[in-house]
C-alpha positions in Angstrom: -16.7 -34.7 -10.0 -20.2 -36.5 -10.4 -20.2 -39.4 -12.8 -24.1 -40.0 -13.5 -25.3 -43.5 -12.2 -21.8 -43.4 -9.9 -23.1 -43.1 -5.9 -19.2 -41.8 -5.1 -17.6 -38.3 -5.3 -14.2 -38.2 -6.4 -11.7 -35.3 -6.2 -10.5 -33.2 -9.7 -7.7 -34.2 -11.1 -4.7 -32.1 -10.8 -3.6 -29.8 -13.2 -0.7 -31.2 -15.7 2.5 -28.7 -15.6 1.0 -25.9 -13.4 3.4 -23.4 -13.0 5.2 -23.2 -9.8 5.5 -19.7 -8.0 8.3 -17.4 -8.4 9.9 -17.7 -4.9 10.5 -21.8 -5.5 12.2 -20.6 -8.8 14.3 -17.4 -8.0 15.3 -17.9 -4.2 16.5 -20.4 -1.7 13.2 -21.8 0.8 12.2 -19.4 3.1 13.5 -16.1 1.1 11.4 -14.1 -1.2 13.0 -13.4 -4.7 13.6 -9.9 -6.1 10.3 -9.8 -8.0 8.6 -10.2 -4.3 10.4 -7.9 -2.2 11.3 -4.9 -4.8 7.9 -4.0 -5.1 7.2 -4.0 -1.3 10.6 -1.9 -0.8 9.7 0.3 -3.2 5.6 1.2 -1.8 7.5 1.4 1.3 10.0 4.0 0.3 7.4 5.9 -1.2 4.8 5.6 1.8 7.3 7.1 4.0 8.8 9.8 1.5 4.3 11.0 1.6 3.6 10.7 4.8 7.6 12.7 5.6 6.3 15.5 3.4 2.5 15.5 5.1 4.0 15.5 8.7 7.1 18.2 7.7 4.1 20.7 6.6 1.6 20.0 9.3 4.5 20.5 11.6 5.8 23.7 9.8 1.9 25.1 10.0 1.8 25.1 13.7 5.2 26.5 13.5 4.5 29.3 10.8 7.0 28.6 8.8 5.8 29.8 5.6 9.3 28.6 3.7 8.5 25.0 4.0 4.2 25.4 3.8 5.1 27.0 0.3 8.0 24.5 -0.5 9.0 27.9 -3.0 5.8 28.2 -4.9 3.6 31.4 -4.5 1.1 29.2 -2.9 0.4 27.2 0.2 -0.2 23.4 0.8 -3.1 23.4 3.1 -3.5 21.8 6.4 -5.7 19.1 5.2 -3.6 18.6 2.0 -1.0 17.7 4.4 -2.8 15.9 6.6 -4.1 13.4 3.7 -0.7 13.2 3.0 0.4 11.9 5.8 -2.7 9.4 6.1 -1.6 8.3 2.6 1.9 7.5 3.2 0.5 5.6 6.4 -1.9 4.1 3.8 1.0 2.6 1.6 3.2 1.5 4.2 0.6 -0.3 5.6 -0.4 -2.4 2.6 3.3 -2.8 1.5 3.7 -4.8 5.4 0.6 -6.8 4.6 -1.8 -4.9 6.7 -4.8 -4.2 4.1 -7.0 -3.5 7.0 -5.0 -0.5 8.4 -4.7 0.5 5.0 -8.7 0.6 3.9 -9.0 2.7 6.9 -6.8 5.0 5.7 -8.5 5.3 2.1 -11.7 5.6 3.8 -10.7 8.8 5.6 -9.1 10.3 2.6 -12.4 9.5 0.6 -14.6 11.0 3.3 -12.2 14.6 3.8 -11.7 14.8 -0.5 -15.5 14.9 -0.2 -15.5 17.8 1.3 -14.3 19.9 -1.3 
């Protein structure tokens, strides 16, 4: 802070009662509270349960099994469907493990296929 005719630069002063964050307040040091790790459990779940369901139909169109393409429905899940699928999942796991790189790549290649169409 600049006090005019003053030749010295002091720091801010610190903010009176800033909150503190959630892991000081819910969990020992060291461990995140629920409200941290939930959230990445549950992207995680869901990143695999995607990318599960991409690789299961990718693998059952190189196998011709039409059963599991169809998943009962009159039509198909396309190759590429599947295969953003996939991508996806990979997508959400990556950014639930702290890996927002890995996961922009990801979201990159599923905005340049969806173009495509």
């Amino acid at each position: 802070m600049v006090i005019q005719g003053a030749d010295e630069v002091g720091p801010a002063p610190a903010p009176v009662d800033a909150p503190r964050p959630l892991a000081a307040v819910d969990g020992p040091a060291g461990t995140l509270s629920r409200g941290e790790w939930v959230p990445g459990a549950m992207t995680t779940a869901g990143g695999l349960l995607c990318a599960a369901v991409g690789v299961a139909v990718m693998a059952a169109w190189y196998a011709r099994a039409t059963t599991v393409v169809t998943f009962g429905s009159q039509s198909a899940m396309a190759f590429n469907t599947a295969l953003a699928f996939a991508v996806t999942g990979a997508a959400l796991v990556a950014r639930a493990r702290g890996r927002p790189r890995a996961a922009m790549a990801a979201g990159v290649f599923d905005c340049s296929s969806a173009r495509r169409y």
